[in-house]
PDB file of N, CA, C, O and CB in Angstrom:
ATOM      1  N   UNK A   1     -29.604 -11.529   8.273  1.00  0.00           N
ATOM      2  CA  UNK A   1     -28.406 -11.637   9.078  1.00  0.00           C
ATOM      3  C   UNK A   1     -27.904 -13.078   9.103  1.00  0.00           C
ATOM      4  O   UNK A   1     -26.718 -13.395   9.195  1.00  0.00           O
ATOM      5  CB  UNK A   1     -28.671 -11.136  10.496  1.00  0.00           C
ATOM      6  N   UNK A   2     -29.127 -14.068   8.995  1.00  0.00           N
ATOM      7  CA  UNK A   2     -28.255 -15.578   8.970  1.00  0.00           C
ATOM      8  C   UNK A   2     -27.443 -15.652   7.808  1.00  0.00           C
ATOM      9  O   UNK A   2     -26.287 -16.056   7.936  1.00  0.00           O
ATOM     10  CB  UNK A   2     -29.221 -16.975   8.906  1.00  0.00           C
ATOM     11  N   UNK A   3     -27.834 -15.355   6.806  1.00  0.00           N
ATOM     12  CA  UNK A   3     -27.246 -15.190   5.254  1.00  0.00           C
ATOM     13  C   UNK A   3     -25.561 -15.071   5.653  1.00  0.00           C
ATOM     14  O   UNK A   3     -24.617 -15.840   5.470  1.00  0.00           O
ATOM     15  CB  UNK A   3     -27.968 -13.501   4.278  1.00  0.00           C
ATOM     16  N   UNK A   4     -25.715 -13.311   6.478  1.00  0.00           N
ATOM     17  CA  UNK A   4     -24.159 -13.279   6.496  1.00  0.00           C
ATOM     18  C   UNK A   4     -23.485 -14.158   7.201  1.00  0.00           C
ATOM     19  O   UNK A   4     -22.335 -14.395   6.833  1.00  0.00           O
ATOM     20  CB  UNK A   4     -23.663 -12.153   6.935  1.00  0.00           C
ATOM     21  N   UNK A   5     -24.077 -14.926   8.496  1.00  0.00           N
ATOM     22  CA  UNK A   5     -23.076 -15.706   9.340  1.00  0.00           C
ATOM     23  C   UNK A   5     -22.921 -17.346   8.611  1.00  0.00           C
ATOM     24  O   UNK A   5     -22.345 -18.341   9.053  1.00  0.00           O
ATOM     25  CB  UNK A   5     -23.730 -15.763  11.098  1.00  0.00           C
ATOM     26  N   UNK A   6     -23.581 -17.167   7.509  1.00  0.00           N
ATOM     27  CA  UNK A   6     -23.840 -18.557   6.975  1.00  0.00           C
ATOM     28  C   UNK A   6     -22.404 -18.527   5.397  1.00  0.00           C
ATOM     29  O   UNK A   6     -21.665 -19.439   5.024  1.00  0.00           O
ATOM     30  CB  UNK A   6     -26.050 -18.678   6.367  1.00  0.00           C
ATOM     31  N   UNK A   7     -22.542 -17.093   4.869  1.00  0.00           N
ATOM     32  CA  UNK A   7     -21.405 -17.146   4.410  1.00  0.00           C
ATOM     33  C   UNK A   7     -20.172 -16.742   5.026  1.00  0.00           C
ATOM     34  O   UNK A   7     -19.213 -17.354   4.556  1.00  0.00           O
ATOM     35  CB  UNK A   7     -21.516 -16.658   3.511  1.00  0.00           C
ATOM     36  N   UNK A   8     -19.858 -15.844   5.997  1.00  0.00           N
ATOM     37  CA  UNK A   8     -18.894 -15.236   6.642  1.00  0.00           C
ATOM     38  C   UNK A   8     -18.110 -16.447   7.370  1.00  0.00           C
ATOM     39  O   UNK A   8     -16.898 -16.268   7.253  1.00  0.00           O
ATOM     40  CB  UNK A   8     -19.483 -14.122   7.573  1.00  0.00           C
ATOM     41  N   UNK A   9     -18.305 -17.182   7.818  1.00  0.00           N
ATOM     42  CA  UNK A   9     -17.676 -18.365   9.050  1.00  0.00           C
ATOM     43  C   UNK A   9     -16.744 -18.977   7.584  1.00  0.00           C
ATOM     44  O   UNK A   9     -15.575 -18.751   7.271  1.00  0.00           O
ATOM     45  CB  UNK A   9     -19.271 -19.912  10.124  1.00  0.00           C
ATOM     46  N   UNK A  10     -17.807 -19.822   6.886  1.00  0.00           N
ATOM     47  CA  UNK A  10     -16.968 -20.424   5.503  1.00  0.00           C
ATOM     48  C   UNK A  10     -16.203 -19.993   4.938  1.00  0.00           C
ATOM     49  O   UNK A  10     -15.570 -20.693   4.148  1.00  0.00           O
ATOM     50  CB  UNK A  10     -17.450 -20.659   4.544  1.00  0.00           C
ATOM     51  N   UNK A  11     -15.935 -18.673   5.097  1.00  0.00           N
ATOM     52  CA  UNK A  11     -15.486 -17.722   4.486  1.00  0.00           C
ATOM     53  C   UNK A  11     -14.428 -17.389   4.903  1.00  0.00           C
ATOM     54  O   UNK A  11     -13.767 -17.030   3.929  1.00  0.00           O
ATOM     55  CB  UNK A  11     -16.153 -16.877   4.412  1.00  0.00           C
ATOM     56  N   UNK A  12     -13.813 -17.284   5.878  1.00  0.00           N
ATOM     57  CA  UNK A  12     -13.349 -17.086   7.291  1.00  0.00           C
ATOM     58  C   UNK A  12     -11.808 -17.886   7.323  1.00  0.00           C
ATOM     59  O   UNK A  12     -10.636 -17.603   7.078  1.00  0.00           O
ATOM     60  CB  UNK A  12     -14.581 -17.802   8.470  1.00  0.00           C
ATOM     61  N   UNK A  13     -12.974 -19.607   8.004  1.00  0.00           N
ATOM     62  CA  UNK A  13     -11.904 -20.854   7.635  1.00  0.00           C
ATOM     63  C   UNK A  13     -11.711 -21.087   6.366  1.00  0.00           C
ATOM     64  O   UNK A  13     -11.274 -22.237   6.320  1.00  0.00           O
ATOM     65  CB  UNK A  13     -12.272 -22.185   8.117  1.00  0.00           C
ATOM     66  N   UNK A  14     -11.781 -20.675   5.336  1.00  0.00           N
ATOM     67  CA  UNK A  14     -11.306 -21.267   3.626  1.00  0.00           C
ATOM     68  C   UNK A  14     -10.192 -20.534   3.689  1.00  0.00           C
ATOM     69  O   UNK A  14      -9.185 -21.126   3.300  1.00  0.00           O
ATOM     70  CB  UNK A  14     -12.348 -20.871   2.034  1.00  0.00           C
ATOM     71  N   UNK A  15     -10.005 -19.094   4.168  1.00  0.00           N
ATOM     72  CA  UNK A  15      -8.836 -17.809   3.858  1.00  0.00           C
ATOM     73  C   UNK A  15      -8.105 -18.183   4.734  1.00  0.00           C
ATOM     74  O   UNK A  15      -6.907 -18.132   4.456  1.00  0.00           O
ATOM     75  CB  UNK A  15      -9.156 -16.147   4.010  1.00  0.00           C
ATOM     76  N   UNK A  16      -8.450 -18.651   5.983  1.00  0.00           N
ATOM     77  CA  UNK A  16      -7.609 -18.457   6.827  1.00  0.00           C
ATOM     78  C   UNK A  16      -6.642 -19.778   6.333  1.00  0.00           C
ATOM     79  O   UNK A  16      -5.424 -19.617   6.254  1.00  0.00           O
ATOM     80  CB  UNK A  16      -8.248 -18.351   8.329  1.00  0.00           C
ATOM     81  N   UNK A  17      -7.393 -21.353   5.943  1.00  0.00           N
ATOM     82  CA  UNK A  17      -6.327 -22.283   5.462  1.00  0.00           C
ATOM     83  C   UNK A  17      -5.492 -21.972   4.923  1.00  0.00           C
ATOM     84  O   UNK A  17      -4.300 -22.173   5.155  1.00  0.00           O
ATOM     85  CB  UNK A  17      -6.553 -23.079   4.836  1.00  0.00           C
ATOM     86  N   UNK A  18      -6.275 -21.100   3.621  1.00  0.00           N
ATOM     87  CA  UNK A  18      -4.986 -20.824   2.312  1.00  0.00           C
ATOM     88  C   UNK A  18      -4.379 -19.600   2.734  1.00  0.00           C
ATOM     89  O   UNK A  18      -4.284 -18.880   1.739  1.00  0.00           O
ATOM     90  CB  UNK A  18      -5.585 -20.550   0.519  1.00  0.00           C
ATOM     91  N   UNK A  19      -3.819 -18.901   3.983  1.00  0.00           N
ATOM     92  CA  UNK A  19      -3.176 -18.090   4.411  1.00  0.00           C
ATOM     93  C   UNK A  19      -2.116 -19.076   5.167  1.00  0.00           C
ATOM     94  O   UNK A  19      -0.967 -19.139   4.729  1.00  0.00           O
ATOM     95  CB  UNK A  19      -3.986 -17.076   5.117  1.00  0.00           C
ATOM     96  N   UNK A  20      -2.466 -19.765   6.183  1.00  0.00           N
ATOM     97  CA  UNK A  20      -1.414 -20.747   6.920  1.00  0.00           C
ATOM     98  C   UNK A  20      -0.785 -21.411   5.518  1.00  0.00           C
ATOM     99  O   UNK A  20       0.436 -21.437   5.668  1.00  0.00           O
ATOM    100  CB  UNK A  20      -2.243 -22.075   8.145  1.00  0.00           C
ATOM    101  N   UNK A  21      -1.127 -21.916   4.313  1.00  0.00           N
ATOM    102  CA  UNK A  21      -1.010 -22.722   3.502  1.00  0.00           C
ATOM    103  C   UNK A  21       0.173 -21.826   2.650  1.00  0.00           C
ATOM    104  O   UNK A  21       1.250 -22.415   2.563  1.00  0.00           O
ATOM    105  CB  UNK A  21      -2.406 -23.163   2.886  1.00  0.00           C
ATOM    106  N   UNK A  22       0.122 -20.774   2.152  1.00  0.00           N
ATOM    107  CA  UNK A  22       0.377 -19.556   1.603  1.00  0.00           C
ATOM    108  C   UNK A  22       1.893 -19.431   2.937  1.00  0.00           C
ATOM    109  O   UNK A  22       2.959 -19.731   2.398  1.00  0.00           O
ATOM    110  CB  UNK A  22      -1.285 -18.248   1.629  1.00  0.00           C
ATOM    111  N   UNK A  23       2.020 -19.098   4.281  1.00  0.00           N
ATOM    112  CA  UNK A  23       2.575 -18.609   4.892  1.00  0.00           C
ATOM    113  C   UNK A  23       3.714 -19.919   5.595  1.00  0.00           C
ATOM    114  O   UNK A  23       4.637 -19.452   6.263  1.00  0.00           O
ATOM    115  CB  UNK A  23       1.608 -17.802   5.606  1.00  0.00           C
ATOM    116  N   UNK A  24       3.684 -20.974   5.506  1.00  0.00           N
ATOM    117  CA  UNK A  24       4.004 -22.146   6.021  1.00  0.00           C
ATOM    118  C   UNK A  24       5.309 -22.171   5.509  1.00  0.00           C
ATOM    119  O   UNK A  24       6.061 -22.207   6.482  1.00  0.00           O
ATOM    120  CB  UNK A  24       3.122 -23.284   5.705  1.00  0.00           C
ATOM    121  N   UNK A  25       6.125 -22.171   4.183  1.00  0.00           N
ATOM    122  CA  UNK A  25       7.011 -22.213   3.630  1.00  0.00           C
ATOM    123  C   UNK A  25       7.758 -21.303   4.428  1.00  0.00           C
ATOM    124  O   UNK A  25       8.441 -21.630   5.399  1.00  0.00           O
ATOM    125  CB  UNK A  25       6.838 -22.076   2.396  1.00  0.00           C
ATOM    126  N   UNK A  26       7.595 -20.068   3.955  1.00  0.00           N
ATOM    127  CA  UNK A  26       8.193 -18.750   4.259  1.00  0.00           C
ATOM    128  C   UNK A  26       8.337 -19.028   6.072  1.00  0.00           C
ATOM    129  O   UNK A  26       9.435 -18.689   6.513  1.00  0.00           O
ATOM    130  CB  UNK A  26       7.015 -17.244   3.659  1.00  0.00           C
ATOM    131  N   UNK A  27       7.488 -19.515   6.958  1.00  0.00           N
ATOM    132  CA  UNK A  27       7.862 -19.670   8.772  1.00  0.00           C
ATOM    133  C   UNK A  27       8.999 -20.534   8.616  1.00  0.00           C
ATOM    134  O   UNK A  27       9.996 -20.075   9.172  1.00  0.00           O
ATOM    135  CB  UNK A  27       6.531 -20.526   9.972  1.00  0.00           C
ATOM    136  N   UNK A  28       9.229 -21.997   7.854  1.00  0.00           N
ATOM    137  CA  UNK A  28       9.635 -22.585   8.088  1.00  0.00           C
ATOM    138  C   UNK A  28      11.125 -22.875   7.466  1.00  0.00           C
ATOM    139  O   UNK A  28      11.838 -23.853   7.694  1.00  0.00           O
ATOM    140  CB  UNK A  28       8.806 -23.112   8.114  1.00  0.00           C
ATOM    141  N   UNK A  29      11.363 -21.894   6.723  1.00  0.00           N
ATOM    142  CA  UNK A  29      12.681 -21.205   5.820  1.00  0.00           C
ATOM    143  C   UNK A  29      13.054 -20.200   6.665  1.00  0.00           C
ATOM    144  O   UNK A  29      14.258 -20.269   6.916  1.00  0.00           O
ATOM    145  CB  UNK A  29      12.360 -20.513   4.227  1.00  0.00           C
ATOM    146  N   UNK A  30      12.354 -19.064   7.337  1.00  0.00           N
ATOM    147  CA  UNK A  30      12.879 -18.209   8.184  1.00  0.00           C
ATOM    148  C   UNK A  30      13.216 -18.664   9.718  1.00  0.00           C
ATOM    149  O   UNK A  30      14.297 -18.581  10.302  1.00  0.00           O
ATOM    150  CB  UNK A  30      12.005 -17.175   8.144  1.00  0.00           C
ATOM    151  N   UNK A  31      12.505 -18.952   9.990  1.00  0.00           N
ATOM    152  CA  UNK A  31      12.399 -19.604  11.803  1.00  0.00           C
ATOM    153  C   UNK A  31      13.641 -20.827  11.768  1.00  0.00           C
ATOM    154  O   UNK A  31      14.458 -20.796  10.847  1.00  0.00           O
ATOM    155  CB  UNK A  31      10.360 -20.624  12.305  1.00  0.00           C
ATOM    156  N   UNK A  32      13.737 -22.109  13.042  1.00  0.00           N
ATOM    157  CA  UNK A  32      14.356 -22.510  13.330  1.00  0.00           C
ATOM    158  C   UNK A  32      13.549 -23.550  14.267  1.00  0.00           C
ATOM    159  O   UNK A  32      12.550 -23.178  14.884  1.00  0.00           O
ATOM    160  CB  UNK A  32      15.190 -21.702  13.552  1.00  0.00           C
ATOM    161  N   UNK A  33      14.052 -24.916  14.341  1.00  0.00           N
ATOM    162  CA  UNK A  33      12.612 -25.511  14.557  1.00  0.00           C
ATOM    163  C   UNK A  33      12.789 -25.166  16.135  1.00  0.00           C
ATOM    164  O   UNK A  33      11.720 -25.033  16.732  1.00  0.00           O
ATOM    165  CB  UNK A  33      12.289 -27.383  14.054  1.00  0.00           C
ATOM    166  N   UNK A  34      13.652 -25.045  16.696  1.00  0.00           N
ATOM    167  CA  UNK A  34      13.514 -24.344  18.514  1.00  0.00           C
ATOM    168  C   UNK A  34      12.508 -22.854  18.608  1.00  0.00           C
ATOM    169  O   UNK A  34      11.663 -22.546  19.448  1.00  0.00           O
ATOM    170  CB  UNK A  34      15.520 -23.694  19.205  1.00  0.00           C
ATOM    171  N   UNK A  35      12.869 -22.302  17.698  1.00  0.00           N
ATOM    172  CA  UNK A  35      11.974 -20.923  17.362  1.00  0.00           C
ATOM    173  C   UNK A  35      10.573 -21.499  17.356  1.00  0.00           C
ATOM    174  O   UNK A  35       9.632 -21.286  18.120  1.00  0.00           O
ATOM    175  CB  UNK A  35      12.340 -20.099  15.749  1.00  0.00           C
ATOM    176  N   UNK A  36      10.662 -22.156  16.466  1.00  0.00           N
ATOM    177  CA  UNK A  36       8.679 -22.374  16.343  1.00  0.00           C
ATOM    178  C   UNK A  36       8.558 -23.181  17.343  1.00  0.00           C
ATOM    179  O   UNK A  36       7.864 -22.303  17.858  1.00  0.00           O
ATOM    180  CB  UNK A  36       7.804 -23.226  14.817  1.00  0.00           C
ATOM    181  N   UNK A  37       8.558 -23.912  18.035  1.00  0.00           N
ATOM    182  CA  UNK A  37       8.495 -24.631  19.266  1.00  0.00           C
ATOM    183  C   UNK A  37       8.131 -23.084  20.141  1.00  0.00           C
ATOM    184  O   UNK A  37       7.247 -23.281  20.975  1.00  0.00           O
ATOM    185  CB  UNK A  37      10.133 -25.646  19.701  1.00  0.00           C
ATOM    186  N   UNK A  38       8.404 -22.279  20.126  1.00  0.00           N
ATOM    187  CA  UNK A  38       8.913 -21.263  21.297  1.00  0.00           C
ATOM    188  C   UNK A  38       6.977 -20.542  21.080  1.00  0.00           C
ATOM    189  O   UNK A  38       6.274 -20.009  20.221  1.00  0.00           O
ATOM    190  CB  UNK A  38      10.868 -19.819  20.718  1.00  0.00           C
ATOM    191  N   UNK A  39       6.893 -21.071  22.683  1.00  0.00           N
ATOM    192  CA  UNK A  39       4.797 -20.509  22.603  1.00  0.00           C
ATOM    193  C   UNK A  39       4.785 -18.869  22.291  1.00  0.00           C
ATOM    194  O   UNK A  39       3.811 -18.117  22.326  1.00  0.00           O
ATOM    195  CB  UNK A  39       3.640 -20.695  24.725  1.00  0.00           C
ATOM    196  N   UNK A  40       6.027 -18.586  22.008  1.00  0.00           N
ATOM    197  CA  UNK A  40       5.602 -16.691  21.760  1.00  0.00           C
ATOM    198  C   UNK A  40       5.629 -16.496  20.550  1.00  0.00           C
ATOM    199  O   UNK A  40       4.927 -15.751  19.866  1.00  0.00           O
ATOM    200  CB  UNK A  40       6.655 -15.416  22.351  1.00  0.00           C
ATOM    201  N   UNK A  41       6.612 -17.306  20.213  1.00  0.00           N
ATOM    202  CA  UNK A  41       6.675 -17.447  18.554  1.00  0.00           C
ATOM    203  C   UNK A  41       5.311 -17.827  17.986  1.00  0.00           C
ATOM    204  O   UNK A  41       4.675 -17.023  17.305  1.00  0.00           O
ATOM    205  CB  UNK A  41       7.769 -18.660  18.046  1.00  0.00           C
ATOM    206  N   UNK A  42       4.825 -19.152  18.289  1.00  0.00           N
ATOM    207  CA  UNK A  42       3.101 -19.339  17.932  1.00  0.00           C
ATOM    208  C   UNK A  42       2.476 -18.561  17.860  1.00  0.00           C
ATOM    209  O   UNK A  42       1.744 -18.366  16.890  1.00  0.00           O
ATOM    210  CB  UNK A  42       2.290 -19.924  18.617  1.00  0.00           C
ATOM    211  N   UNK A  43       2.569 -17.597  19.204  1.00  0.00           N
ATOM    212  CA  UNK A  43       1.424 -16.846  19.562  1.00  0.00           C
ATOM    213  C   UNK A  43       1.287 -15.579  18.743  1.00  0.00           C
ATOM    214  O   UNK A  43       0.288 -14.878  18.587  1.00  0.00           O
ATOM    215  CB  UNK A  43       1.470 -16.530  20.993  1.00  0.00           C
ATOM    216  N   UNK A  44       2.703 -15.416  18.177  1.00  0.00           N
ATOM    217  CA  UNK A  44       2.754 -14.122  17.119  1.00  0.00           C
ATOM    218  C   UNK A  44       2.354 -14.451  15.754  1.00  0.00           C
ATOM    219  O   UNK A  44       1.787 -13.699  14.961  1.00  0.00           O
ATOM    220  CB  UNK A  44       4.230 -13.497  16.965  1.00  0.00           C
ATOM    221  N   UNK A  45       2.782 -15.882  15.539  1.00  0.00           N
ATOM    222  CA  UNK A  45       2.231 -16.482  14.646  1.00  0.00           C
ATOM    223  C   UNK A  45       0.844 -16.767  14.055  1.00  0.00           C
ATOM    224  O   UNK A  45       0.537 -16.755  12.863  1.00  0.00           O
ATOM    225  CB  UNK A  45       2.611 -17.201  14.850  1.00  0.00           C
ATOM    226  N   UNK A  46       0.602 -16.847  14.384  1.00  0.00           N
ATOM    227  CA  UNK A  46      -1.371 -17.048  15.149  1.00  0.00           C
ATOM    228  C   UNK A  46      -1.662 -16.396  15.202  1.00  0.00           C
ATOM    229  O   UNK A  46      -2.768 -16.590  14.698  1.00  0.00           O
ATOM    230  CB  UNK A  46      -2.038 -17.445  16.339  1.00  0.00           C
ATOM    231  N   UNK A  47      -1.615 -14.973  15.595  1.00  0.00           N
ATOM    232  CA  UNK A  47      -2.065 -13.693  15.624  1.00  0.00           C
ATOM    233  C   UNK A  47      -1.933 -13.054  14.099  1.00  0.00           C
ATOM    234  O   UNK A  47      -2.923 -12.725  13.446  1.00  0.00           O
ATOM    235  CB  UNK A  47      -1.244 -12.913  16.731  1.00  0.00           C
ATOM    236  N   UNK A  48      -0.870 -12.955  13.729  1.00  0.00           N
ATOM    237  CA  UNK A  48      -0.788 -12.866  12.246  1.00  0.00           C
ATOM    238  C   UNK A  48      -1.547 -13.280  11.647  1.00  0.00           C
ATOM    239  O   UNK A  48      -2.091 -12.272  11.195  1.00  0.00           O
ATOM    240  CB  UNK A  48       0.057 -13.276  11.709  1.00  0.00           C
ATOM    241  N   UNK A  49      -2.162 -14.292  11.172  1.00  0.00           N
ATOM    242  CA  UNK A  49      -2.762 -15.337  10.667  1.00  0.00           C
ATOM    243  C   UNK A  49      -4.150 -14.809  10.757  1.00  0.00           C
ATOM    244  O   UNK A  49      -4.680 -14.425   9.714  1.00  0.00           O
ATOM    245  CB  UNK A  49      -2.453 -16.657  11.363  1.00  0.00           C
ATOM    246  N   UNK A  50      -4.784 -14.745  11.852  1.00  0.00           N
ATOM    247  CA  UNK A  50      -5.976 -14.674  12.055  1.00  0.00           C
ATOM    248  C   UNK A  50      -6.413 -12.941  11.724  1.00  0.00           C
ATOM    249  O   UNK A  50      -7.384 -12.397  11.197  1.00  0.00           O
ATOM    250  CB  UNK A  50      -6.198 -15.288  13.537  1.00  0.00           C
ATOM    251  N   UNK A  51      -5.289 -12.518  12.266  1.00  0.00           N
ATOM    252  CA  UNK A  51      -5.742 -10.604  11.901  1.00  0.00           C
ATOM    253  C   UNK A  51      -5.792 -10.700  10.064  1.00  0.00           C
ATOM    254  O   UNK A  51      -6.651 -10.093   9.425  1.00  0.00           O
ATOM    255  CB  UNK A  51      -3.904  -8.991  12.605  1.00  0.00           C
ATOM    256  N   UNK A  52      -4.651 -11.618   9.365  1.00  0.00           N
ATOM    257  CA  UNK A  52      -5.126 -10.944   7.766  1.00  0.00           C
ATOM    258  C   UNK A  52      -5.976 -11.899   7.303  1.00  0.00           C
ATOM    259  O   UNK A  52      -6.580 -11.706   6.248  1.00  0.00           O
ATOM    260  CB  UNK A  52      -3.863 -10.710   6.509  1.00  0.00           C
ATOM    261  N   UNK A  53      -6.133 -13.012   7.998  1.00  0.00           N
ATOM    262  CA  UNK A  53      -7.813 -13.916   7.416  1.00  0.00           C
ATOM    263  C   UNK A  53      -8.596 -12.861   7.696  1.00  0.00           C
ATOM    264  O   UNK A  53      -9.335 -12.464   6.795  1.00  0.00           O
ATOM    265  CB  UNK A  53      -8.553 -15.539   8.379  1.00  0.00           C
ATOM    266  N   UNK A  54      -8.613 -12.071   9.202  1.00  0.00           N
ATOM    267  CA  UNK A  54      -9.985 -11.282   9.195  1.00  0.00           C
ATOM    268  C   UNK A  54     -10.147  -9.773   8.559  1.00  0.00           C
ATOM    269  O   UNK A  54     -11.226  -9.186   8.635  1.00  0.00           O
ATOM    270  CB  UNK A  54     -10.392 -11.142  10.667  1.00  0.00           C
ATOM    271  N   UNK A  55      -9.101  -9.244   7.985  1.00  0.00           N
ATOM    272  CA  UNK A  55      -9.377  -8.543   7.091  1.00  0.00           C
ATOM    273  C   UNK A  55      -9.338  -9.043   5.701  1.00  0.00           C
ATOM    274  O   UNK A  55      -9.573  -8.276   4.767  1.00  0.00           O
ATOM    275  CB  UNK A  55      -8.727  -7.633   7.271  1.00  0.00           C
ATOM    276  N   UNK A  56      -9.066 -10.237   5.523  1.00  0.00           N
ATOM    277  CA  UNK A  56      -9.680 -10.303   3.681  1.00  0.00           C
ATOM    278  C   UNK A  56     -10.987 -11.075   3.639  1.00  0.00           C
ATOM    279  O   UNK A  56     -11.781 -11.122   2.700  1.00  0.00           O
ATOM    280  CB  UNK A  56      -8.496 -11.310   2.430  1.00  0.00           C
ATOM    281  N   UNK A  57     -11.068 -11.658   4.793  1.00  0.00           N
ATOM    282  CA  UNK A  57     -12.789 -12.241   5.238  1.00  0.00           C
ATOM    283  C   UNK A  57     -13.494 -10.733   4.674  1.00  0.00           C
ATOM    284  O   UNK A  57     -14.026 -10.556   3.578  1.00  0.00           O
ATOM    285  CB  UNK A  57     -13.185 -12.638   7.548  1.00  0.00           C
ATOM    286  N   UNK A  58     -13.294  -9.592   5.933  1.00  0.00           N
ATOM    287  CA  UNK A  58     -14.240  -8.213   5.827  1.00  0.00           C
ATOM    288  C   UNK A  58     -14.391  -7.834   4.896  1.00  0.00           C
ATOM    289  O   UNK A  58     -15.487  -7.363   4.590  1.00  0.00           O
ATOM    290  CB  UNK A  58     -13.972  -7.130   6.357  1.00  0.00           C
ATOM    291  N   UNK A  59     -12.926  -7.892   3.680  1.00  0.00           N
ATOM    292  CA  UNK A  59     -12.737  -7.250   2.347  1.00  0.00           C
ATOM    293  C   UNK A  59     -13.971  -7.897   1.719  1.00  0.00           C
ATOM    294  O   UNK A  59     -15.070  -7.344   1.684  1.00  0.00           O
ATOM    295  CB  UNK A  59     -11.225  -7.564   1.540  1.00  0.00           C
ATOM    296  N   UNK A  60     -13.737  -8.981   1.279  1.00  0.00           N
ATOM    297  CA  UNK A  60     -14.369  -9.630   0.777  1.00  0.00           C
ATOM    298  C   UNK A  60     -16.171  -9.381   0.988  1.00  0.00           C
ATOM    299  O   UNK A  60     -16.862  -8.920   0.080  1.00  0.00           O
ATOM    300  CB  UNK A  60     -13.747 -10.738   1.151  1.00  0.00           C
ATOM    301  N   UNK A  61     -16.770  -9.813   2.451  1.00  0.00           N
ATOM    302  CA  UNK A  61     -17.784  -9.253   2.741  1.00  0.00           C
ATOM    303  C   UNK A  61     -18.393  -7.563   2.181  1.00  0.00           C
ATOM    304  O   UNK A  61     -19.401  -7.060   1.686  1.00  0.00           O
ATOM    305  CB  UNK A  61     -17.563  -9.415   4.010  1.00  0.00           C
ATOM    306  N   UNK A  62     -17.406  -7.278   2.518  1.00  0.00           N
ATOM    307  CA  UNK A  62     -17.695  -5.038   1.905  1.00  0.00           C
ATOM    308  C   UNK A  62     -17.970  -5.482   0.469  1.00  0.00           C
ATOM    309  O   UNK A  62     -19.097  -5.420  -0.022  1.00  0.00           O
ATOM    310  CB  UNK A  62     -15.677  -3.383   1.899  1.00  0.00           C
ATOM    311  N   UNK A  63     -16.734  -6.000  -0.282  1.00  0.00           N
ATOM    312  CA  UNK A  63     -17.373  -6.158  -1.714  1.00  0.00           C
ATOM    313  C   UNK A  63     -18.136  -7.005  -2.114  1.00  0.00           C
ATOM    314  O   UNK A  63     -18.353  -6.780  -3.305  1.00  0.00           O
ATOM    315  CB  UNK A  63     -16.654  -6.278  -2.557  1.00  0.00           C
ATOM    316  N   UNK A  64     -18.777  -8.039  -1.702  1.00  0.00           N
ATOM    317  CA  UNK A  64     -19.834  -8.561  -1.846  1.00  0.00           C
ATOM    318  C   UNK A  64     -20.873  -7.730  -1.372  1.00  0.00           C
ATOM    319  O   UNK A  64     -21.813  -7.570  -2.150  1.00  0.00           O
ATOM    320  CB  UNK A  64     -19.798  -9.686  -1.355  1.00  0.00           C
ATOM    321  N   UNK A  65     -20.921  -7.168  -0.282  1.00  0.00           N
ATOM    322  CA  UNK A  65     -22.504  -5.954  -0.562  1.00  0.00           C
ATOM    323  C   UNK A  65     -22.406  -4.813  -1.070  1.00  0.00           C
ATOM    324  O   UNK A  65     -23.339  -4.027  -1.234  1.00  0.00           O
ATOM    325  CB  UNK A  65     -23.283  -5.397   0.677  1.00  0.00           C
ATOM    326  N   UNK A  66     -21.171  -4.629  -1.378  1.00  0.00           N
ATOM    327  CA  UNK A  66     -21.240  -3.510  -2.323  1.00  0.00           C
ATOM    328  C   UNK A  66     -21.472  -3.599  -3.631  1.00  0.00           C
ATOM    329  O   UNK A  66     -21.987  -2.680  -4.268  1.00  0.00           O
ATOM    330  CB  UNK A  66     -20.251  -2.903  -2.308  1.00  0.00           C
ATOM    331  N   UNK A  67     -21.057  -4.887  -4.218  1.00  0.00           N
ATOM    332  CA  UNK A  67     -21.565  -5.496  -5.510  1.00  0.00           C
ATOM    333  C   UNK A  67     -23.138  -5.909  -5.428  1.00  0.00           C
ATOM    334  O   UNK A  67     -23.764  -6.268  -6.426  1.00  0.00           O
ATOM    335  CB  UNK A  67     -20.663  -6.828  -5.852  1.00  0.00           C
ATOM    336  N   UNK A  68     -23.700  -5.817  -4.139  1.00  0.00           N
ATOM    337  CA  UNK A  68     -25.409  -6.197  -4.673  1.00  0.00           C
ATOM    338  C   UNK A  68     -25.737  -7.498  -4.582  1.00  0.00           C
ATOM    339  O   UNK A  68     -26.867  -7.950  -4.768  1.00  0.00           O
ATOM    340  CB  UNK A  68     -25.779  -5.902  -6.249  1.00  0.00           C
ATOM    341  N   UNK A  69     -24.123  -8.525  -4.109  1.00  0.00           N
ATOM    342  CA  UNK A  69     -24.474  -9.611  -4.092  1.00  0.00           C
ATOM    343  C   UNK A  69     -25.436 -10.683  -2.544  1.00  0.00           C
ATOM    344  O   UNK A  69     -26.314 -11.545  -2.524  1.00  0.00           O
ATOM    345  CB  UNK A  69     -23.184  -9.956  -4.529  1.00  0.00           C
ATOM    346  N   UNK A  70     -24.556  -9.913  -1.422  1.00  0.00           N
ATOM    347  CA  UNK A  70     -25.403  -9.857  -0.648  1.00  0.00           C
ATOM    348  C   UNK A  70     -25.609  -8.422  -0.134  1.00  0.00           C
ATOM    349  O   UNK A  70     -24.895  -7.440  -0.338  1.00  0.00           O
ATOM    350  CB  UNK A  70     -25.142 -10.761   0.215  1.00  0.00           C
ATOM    351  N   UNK A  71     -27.200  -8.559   0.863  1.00  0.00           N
ATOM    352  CA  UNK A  71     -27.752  -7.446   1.413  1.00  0.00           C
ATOM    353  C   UNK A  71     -27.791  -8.351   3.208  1.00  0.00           C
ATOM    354  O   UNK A  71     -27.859  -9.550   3.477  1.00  0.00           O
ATOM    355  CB  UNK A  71     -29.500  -6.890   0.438  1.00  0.00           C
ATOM    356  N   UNK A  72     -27.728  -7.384   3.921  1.00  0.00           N
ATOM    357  CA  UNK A  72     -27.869  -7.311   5.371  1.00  0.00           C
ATOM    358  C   UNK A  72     -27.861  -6.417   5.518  1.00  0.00           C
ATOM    359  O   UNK A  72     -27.963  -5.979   6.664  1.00  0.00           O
ATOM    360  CB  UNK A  72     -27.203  -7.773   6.189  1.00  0.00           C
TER     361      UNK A  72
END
């Protein structure tokens, strides 16, 4: 089980950068800089963000033990 929390966290923050990194253009071409200022706007923002880091984190995890690469 340390195995997984030892790759999963790294795993986690690397996707989640190159998702903000990936998504940054596209907020800042659509939005308006009063919009992103606006804490609901963040907060939807942020939420986004973190829900598809944590499903391509999981993806990722499923196919790594489904490939045999890790076991837990």
């Amino acid at each position: 089980m340390k195995t997984f929390w030892i790759i999963a966290i790294p795993l986690f923050i690397g996707i989640t950068f190159l998702v903000i990194k990936f998504f940054e253009g596209f907020m800042k071409k659509e939005t308006t800089e009063k919009t992103r200022k606006n804490w609901t706007s963040k907060m939807y923002y942020w939420h986004f963000i973190l829900m598809i880091s944590g499903a391509l984190t999981t993806l990722i995890i499923l196919l790594l033990k489904w490939g045999d690469v890790l076991t837990f």
